[in-house]
N, C-alpha and C positions, 0 to 999 in steps of 0.2 A: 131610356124609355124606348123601346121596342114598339112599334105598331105594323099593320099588316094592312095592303090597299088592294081591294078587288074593282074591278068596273065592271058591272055584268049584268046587263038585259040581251047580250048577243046580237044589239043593232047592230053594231058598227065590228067590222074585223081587224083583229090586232088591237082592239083600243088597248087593252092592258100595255101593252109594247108601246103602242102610242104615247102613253102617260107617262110610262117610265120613261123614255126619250127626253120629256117635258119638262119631268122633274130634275132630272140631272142634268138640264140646260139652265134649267134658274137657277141663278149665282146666289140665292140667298141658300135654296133649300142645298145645294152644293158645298155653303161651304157649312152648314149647320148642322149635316147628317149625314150618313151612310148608306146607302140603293143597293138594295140586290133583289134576289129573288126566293121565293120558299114554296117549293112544292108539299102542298100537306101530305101526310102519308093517312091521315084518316079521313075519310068517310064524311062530306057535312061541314067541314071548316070553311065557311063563309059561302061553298057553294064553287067554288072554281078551282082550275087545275093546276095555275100560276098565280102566285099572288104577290106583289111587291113590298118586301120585308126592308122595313125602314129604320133605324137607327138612331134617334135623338135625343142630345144633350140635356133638352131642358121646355118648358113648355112654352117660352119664344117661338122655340126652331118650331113647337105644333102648330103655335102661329101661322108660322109662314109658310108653313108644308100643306096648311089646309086651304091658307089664301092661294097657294100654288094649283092646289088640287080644283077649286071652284074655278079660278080663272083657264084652267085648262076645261073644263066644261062649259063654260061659258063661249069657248073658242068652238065646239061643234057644233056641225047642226044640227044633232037631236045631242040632246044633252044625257049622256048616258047615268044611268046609277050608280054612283062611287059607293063605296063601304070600306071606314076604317074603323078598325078593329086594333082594342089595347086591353091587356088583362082581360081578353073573353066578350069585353063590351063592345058590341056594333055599332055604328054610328054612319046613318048615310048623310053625304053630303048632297044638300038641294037649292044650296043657290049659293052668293056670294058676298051679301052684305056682312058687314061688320058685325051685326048681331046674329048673322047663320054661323060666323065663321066661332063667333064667341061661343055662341049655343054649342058646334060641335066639341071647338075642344074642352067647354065645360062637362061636358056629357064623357071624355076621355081621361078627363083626370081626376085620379080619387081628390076627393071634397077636404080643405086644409081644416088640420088640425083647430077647434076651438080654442079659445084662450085656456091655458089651462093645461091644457091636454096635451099628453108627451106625441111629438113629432115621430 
């Protein structure tokens, strides 16, 4: 699973840099994913000029990469606007309880197969 991280109301300078520092210090999203970065070549992709292009196994590791993502906003003092982005869906992150963190990745991962229904 591929997903893509902007932070971007322009409060804070460097936050992107900031975040991805963040992330690749927490041991979980460390050892569950891969950090880099992707400069869109078009026009309108999420709105920014660097975005952190993420890499995960399995929808745990978005677990923990979203809990990652909330607790590092919760760490500012203006809490800036996150946006993660998978297959085309935006999803901003706005706080950090258990059922934000649920709602995000619900809202990032296509909806499981019905009984039934080929996989």
């Amino acid at each position: 699973m591929n997903v893509r991280i902007n932070v971007g109301d322009g409060t804070e300078p460097d936050a992107t840099s900031n975040l991805y520092r963040w992330l690749a210090a927490d041991r979980e999203v460390r050892e569950n994913a891969r950090l880099g970065w992707y400069r869109p070549s078009e026009p309108g992709t999420l709105g920014a000029l660097d975005l952190i292009n993420v890499v995960l196994g399995n929808a745990i590791a978005l677990g923990s990469l979203v809990v990652s993502v909330a607790n590092w906003r919760a760490s500012r003092a203006r809490s800036p606007i996150v946006r993660i982005e998978h297959d085309g869906v935006p999803v901003e992150v706005t706080g950090g309880s258990p059922e934000e963190v649920e709602k995000v990745v619900r809202a990032l991962l296509p909806p499981a197969p019905a009984d039934g229904e080929d996989a």
